[in-house]
C-alpha positions as CSV (number, residue, x, y, z in Angstrom):
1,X,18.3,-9.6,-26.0
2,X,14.7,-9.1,-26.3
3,X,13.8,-11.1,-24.1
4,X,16.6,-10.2,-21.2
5,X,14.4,-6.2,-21.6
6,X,11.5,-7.9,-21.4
7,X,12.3,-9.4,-17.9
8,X,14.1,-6.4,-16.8
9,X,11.1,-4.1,-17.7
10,X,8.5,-6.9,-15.9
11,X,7.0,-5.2,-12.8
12,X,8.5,-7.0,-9.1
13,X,6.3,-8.2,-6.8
14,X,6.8,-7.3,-3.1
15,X,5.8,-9.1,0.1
16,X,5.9,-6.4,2.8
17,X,6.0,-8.2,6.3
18,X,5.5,-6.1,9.2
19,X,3.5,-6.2,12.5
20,X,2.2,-2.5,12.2
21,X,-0.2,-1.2,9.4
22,X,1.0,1.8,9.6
23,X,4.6,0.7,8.5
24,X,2.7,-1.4,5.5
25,X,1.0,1.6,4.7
26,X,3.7,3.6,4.3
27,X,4.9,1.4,1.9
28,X,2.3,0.8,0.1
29,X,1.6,4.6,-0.4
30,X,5.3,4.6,-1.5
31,X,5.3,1.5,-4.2
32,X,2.0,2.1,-5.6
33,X,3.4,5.2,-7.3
34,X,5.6,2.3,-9.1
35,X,4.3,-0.7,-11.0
36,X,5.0,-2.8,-8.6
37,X,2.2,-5.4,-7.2
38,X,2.5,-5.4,-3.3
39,X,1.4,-8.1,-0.9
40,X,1.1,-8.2,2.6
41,X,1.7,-10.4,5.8
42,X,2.0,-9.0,9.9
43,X,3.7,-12.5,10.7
44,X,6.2,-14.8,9.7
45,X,3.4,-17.8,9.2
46,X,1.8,-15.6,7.1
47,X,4.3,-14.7,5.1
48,X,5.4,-18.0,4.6
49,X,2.0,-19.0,3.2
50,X,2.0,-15.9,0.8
51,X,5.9,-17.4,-0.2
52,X,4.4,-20.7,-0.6
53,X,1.5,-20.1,-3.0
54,X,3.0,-16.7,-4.9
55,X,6.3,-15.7,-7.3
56,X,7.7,-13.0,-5.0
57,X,10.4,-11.0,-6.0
58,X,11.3,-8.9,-3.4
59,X,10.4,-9.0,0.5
60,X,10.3,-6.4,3.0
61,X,10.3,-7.4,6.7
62,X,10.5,-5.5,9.6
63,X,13.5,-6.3,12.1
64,X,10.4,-7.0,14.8
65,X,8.3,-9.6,13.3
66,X,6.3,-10.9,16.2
67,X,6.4,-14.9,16.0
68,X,10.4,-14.9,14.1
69,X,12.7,-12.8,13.7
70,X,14.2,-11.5,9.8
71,X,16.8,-14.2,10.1
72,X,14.0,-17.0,9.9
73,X,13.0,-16.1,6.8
74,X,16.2,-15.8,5.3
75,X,17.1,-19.2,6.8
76,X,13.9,-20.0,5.1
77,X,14.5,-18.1,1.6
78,X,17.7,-19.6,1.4
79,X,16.2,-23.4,1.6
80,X,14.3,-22.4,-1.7
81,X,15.2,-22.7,-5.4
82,X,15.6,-18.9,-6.6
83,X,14.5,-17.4,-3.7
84,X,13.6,-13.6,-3.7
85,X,15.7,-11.2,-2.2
86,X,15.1,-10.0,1.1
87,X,15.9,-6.1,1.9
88,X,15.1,-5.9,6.6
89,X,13.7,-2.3,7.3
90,X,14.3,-0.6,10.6
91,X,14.0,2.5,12.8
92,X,17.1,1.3,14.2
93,X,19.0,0.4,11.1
94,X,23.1,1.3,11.6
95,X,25.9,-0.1,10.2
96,X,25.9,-3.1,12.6
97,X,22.7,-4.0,11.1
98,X,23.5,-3.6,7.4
99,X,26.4,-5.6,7.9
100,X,24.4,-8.8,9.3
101,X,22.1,-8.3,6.5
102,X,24.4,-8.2,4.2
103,X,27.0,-11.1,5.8
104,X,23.9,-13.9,6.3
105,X,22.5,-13.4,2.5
106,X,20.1,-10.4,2.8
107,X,19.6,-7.7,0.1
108,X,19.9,-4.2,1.8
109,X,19.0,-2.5,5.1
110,X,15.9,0.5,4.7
111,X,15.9,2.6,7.6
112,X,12.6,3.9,9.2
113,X,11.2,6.6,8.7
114,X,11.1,5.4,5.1
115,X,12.9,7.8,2.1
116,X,10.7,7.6,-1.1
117,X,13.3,7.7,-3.5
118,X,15.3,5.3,-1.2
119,X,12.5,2.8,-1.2
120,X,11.9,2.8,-4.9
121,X,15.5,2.5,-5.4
122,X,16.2,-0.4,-3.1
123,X,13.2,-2.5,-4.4
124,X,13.9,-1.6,-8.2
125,X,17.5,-3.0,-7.8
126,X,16.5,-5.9,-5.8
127,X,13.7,-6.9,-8.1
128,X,16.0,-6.4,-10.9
129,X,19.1,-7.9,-9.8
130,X,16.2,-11.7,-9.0
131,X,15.4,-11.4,-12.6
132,X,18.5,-11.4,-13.4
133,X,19.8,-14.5,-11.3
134,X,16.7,-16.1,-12.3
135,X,17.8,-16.0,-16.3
136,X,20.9,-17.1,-15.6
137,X,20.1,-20.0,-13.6
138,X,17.6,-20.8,-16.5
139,X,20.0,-20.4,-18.8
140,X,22.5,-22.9,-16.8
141,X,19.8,-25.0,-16.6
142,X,19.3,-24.8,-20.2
143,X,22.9,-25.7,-21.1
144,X,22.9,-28.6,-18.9
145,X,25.3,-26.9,-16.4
C-alpha cells in the first residue's frame, strides 16, 4: 500500500501542445502553482519527439495543432504501450466535442479561456488515474496475466 501512495503522491508530467504561446503560457502560469513538471511543443512533430524521448503523463493539445489535428495523436498514443492520457482544450469546446473526445479514447475536454481550479483538477485526475493503469498493468504483468 506504500508503494500504491507513493505513486499516487508522484508529481505528473505534462506535455502542453499548442500553436500559440500565449495558450502555453497560460498554462504554464496555471500548473506551476502545482508540482507538476510541464513540457512544451507548438506541433505535432514536436510533440512526438518530446513522447518519444520522455515519460509523459498527461498531454494537453489544442484542437488547432497546425501540421495534425488532436485525433493524430491519439491515433498515435493509442499505438503505444501505457500511453498517457490526453485531455484536447478549446475555445470552442461544447458537448459535441467532449463527446468525440471521450468516444475515440481521450481523457476530458478544457475549455478556453482556461478555469484554474478546472485545469488543476482535470490534470490531477488524469495524471492520477495513468499511475494507476500503469500499476495495474505492472502488476498483470507481474502475475503472468
Amino acid at each position: 500500500m506504500a508503494f500504491a501512495a507513493k505513486l499516487e503522491n508522484r508529481s505528473s508530467s505534462i506535455l502542453v501542445v499548442d500553436p500559440l504561446d500565449s495558450r502555453r503560457s497560460a498554462l504554464r502560469n496555471i500548473l506551476s502553482a502545482s508540482q507538476c513538471k510541464m513540457l512544451e511543443a507548438s506541433t505535432y512533430r514536436e510533440a512526438i519527439s518530446i513522447l518519444d524521448d520522455r515519460g509523459i503523463d498527461v498531454i494537453i493539445c489544442d484542437t488547432e495543432v497546425v501540421d495534425e489535428r488532436w485525433q493524430a495523436l491519439l491515433d498515435y498514443l493509442q499505438g503505444r504501450t501505457d500511453p498517457p492520457n490526453l485531455v484536447v482544450t478549446s475555445r470552442l469546446a461544447d458537448e459535441r466535442l467532449w463527446a468525440e473526445v471521450l468516444n475515440l479514447g481521450g481523457y476530458d475536454v478544457l475549455a478556453q479561456p482556461f478555469d484554474c481550479g478546472e485545469v488543476l483538477r482535470v490534470v490531477r485526475m488524469a495524471g492520477t488515474s495513468r499511475r494507476r493503469a500503469a500499476q495495474r498493468q505492472a502488476r498483470a504483468a507481474g502475475q503472468g496475466c
